[in-house]
C-alpha positions as CSV (number, residue, x, y, z in Angstrom):
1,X,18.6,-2.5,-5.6
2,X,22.0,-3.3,-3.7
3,X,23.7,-6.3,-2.8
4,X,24.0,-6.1,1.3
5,X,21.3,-3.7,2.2
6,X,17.9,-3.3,0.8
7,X,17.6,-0.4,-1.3
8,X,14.4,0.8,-3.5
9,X,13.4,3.3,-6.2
10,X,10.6,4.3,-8.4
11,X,11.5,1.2,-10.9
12,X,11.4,-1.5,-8.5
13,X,8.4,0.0,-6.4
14,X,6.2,1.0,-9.1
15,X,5.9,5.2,-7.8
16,X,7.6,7.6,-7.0
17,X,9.4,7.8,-3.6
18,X,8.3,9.9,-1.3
19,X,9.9,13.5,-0.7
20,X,11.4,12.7,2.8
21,X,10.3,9.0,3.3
22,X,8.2,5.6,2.1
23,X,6.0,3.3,3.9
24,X,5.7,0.1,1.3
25,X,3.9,-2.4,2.1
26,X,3.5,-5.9,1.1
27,X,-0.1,-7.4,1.5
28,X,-2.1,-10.2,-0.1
29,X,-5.8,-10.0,-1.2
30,X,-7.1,-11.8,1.3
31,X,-5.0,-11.3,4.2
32,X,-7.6,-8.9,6.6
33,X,-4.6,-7.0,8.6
34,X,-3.5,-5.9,5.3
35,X,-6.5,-3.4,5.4
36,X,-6.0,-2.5,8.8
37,X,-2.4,-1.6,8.1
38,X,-3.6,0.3,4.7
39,X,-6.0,2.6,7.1
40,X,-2.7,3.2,9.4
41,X,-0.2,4.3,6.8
42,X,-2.1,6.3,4.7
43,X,-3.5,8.2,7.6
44,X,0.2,9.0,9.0
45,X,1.6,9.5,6.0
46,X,-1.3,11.9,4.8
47,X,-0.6,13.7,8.3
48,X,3.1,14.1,7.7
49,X,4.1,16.4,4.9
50,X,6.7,14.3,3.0
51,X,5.8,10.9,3.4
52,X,4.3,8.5,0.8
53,X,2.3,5.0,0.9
54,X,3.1,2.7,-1.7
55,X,0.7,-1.2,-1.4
56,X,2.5,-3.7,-3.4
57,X,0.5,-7.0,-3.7
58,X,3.0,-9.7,-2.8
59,X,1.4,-12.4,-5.0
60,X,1.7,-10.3,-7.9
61,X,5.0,-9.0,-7.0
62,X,6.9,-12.4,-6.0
63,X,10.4,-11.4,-7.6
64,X,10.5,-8.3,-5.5
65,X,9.3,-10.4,-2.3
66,X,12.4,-12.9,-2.4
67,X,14.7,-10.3,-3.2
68,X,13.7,-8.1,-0.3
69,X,13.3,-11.4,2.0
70,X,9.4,-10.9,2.7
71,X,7.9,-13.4,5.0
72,X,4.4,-12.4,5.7
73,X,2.2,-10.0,4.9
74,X,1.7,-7.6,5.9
75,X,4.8,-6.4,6.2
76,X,6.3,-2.6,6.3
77,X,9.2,-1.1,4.9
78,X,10.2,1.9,6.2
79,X,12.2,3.5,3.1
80,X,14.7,7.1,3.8
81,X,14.6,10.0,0.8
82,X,17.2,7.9,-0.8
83,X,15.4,4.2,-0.6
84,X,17.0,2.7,1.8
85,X,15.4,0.4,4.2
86,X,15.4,1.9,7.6
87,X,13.1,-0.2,9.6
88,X,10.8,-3.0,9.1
89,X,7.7,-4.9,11.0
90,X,5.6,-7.5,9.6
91,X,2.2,-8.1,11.2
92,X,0.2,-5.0,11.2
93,X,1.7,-1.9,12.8
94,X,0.1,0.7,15.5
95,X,0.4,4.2,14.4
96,X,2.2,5.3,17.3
97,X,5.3,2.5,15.8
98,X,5.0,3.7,12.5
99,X,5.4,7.7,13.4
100,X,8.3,6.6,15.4
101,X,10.1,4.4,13.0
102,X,9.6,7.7,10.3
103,X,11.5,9.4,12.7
104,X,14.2,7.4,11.7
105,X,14.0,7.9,8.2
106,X,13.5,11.7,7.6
């Protein structure tokens, strides 16, 4: 990770990053838009070549969640090739907003 900007790799996440972009998202067991969201990304990222899913449970995870300022769950990182955070929504996302936001990133 680097000071300033968020920036994420397999070590920190757990898996590998995705060929052209990420969605990582931060959920709690018992938090019921957290399965919503799961539905959404990995159906976009299953339909765009590329483009991984990687769940991280925040309760479990609570040293990555203060570095990477997480509020709520759920929320979405939007990670580029490299790990970098290119956009991010907490609450859970419409797929429409998340195919956008990964046109950001690839």
């Amino acid at each position: 990770m680097t000071v300033g900007e968020v920036t994420l790799g397999a070590e920190e996440l757990g898996d590998d990053l995705g060929e052209r972009a990420t969605l990582v998202q931060f959920s709690s067991a018992f938090c019921a838009p957290c399965r919503a969201t799961r539905r959404v990304l990995d159906e976009v990222a299953a339909m765009v070549p590329g483009v991984s899913h990687i769940e991280i449970d925040a309760e479990a995870r609570l040293d990555l969640v203060r570095a990477v300022g997480i509020a709520r769950t759920p929320t979405v990182l939007v990670l580029d090739a490299r790990g970098r955070e290119v956009r991010r929504a907490a609450g859970q996302p419409r797929k429409a907003d998340v195919i956008a936001a990964l046109g950001e990133a690839v």
